[in-house]
Structure formats: structure tokens, C-alpha cells
N, C-alpha and C positions, 0 to 999 in steps of 0.2 A: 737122624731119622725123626720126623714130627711127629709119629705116635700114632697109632690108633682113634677112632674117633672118638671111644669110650674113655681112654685114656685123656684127649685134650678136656671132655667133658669135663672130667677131675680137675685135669690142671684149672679152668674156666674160674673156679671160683676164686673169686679175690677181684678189688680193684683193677682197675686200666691205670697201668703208668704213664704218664703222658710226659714227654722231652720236650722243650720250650727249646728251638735252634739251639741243637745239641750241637758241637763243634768236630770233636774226630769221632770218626769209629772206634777206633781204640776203645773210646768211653761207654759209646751205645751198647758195643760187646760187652765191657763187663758189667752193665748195667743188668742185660739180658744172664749173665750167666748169675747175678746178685737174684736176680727175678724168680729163675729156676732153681733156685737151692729154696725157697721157702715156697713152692706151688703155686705161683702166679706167674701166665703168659701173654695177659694182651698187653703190647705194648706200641704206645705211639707218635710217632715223631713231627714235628712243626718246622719245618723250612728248615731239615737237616743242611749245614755246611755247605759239606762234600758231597750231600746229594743221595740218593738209596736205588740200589742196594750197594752196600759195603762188603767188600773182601775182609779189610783189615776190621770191622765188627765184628764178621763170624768167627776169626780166626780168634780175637779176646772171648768170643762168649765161652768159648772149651766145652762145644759137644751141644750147648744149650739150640741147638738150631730149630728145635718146634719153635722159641720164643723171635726171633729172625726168621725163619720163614710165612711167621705170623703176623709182623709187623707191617702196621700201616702208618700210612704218610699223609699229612694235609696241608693247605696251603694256610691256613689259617687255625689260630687256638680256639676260635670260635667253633669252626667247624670240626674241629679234634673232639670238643665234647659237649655238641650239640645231643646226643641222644642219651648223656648223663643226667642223674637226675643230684648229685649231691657229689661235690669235689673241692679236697681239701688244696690248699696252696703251699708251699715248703718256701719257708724264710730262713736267714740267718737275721734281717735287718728289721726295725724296730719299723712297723707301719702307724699309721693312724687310727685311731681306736675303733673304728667301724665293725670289725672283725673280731670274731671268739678266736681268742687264742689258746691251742692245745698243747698237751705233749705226746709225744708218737703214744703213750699207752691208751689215755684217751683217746688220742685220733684212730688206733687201730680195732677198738671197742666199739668206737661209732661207726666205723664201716663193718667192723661183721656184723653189728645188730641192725644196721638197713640194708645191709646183703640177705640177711635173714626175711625181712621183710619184702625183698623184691625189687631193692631198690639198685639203681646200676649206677656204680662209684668211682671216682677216679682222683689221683692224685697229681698236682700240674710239679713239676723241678724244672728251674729255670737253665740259663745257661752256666758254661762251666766259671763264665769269667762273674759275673756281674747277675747271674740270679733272673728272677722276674718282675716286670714291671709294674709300676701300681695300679696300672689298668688292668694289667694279666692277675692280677691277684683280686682286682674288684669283680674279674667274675668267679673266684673260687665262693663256697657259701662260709670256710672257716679256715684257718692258718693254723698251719702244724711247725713248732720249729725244736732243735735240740739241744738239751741240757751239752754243752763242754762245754770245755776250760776256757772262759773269757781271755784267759793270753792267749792262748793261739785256737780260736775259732775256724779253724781253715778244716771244711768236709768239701768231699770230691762228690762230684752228681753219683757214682758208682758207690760209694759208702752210703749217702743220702737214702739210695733206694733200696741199698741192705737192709740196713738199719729198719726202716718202714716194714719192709717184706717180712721181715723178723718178728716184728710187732705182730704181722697182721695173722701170720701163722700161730703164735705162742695164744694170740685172743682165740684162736679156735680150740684149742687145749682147755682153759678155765670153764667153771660155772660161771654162765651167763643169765641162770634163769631168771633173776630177779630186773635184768638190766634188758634183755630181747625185748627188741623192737616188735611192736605189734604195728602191723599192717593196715593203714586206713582205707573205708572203702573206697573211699577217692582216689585215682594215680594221682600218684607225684610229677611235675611237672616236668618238663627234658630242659637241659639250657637253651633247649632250641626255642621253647616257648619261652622262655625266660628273656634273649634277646632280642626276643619278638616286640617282647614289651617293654625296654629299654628304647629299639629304635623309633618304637611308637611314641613314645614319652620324649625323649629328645626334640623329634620330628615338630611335633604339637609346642615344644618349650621352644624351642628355634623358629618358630612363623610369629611366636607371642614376646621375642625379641628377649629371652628372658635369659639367656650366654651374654652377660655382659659385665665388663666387656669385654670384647673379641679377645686377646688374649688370655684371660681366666677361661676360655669354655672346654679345654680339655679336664682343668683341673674338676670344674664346677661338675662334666659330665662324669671324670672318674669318682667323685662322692656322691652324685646320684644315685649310681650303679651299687655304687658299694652300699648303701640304705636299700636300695629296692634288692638286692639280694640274702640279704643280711640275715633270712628264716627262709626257711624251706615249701615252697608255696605249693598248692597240687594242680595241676589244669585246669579245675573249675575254677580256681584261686585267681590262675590268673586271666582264665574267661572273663571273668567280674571285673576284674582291673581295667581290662583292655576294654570291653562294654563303657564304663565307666570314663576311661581317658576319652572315648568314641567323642562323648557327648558333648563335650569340648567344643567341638568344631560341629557338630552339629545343629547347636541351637545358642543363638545368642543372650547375651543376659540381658538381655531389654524386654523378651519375645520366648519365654521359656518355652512355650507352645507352638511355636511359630514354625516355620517352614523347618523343612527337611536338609543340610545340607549332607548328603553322604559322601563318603571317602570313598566306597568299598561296596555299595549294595545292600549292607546288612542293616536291617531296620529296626530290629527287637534289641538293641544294645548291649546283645549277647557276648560280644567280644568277637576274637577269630584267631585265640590262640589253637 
């Protein structure tokens, strides 16, 4: 039974799990019943396997069926957590230094004090075999990974999101006063504006031939991303950016003054996140 509406209300707070091509149901169940033992149920899958909805998930969740019959599906990670504003990434493997690297207590700290604030959070776990890719981790804003046993490092996506969910409940137990997030008047930006302003930038760095060459531009473009995401920016943040990149193409450096070229309409170089 999925509860009440007052009831899901509760369940509501905490992070969005998010599955990176999760492989069986088997795992997404007990993913979702790891979810429901610590009060967290939105949960969201990226170009599940075997496809959704799953028998053999609900049958692993054991009873958790608010969290399965709540789950959503997308075809892209992009679009999984376009109306997030802050999401952590879960490694075991050593990335490039771009990224704050946490431990689940910090990382579970930092999400209830911008849960606190209003801000809407989410966690990426990759796949079962091989994890997330360092493009999938350049759009997270910071890396969470866990203290074990360097000999045998081997966690299951379904312990991963224990573990976290554990965290994230015990952070609402402590005194936090000193550490709460105070809320800017500004909103915080969604990934959605955030990607906005990657494929604006790419866009503008690809006509000025600056991918080169042609085999370096995935790697060039996943360090881009991973710098322009690297702080938590708010909508006006990146209104100004994308105003800013505009002018680019706008007006050339011979003729700062000079003719208008627009992309889009917008004259005041406001942006148009």
C-alpha cells in the first residue's frame, strides 16, 4: 500500500536516489526496500536494463511498494536531475581533482542542511558492474565515496544506498545548529539551468574551433563541465554567465559597439537561463 498522502509527505523528505542503468530488478528492489528502512522514497532510474516496471524489483523491495510505485524513469541522466539543484556522485575509483571529495557523514550533513534551506537533492549510483562515468560524475556538484577495506572494496548498489540512507536519517537526529544552511534570497539554480549553460559554452567554444583536436573534445568538454560546475551557482548566477557568454557572438572584437548579432532575440545580455 503507498500510504497516505500525509504520510508520503513524511516519507518526502530526503534526497532523490537516482540509478545510473541499473541492471536487474532484483537490485532496484532492494535498493528501494534499503530506501524505506531510513524514510526516503523518491527514487529514479536512467535506462533501466530490463526496462520498468519490474515484478522481480517489487518482489526484492519486501512490502516497500510506496518507493516502486513512486518511481520514475528517464531516458537521460540529464534529464533525471534537471530540477535538482545540488547532487552528490558515489565513487569507489579515484577521479581527477576537480571535485570536493566527502565521506557519507559529511555528504549526509550537506544534504539535510540545503534540504533545510529548500534546496532539492539528489544522489547519482552508477552501475552494478563498472559504476559512473566521468562525464556522469562531471555533472554531479561533489563526490561521496566510502571508508572499506582496501582489500576487498567490492559494495553492491543496494548496500551503497543503505549506507547513505543511514547517513542521511542519523544527520536528522544531531544538533545542527551551528552548521544549518541559511537560505539565500536568490534560488539556487536546477541542473536544468546548469546544462543550459554548458551547452551554450561548448556551442560558442565549438564555432571558435577551440575542441582541438577532434579527438581530445570529449575529454576537454568533460573538464569544462567539471570547472563550471564545481560551486553551487543560483539563477541569477547563471543569468549573468549566459548574458555574458551571449556577447561572444554578439559583437566582435574589432567593433565592440558595433552591430547587433543575436542568437535568440534577447538584447539586454540578460542571459536566458
Amino acid at each position: 500500500m503507498a500510504g497516505t498522502n500525509s504520510e508520503r509527505e513524511l516519507l518526502a523528505e530526503g534526497p532523490v536516489i537516482i540509478l545510473v542503468e541499473p541492471q536487474l530488478g532484483e537490485n532496484i528492489g532492494m535498493v528501494a526496500r534499503a530506501m524505506a528502512n531510513f524514510g526516503l522514497w523518491e527514487l529514479r532510474l536512467v535506462n533501466p536494463r530490463d526496462g520498468w516496471p519490474s515484478e522481480k524489483a517489487r518482489s526484492a523491495a519486501s512490502k516497500a511498494d510506496h518507493v516502486i510505485d513512486a518511481t520514475q524513469v528517464y531516458d537521460t541522466l540529464e534529464a533525471a536531475i534537471a530540477d535538482l539543484n545540488f547532487v552528490y556522485a558515489t565513487t569507489a575509483r579515484e577521479r581527477d581533482g576537480f571535485k570536493p571529495v566527502r565521506s557519507p557523514v559529511v555528504a549526509a550533513s550537506t544534504l539535510r542542511a540545503k534540504f533545510s534551506g529548500g534546496e532539492r537533492t539528489g544522489i547519482l549510483f552508477g552501475r552494478e558492474r563498472w559504476g559512473l562515468t566521468n562525464e556522469e560524475v562531471a555533472l554531479a556538484d561533489e563526490i561521496v565515496t566510502f571508508p572499506v577495506n582496501p582489500a576487498f572494496a567490492s559494495l553492491n548498489i543496494a548496500q551503497a544506498v543503505l549506507l547513505m540512507s543511514y547517513e542521511w536519517m542519523k544527520s536528522g537526529m544531531e544538533d545542527l545548529a551551528e552548521t544549518r544552511f541559511t537560505a539565500s534570497e536568490q534560488r539556487p539554480a536546477t541542473k536544468d539551468h546548469l546544462i543550459g549553460l554548458f551547452e551554450q559554452v561548448e556551442e560558442a567554444l565549438d564555432a571558435r574551433g577551440y575542441f582541438r583536436p577532434e579527438g581530445k573534445k570529449p575529454r576537454m568538454i568533460e573538464n569544462l563541465r567539471a570547472v563550471l560546475s564545481r560551486r553551487a551557482f543560483t539563477e541569477q548566477e547563471i543569468s549573468v554567465l549566459r548574458g555574458v557568454f551571449a556577447t561572444f557572438d554578439r559583437y566582435s572584437r574589432n567593433n565592440p559597439k558595433g552591430s547587433v548579432k543575436s542568437r535568440s532575440g534577447d538584447e539586454d545580455g540578460g542571459g536566458d537561463a
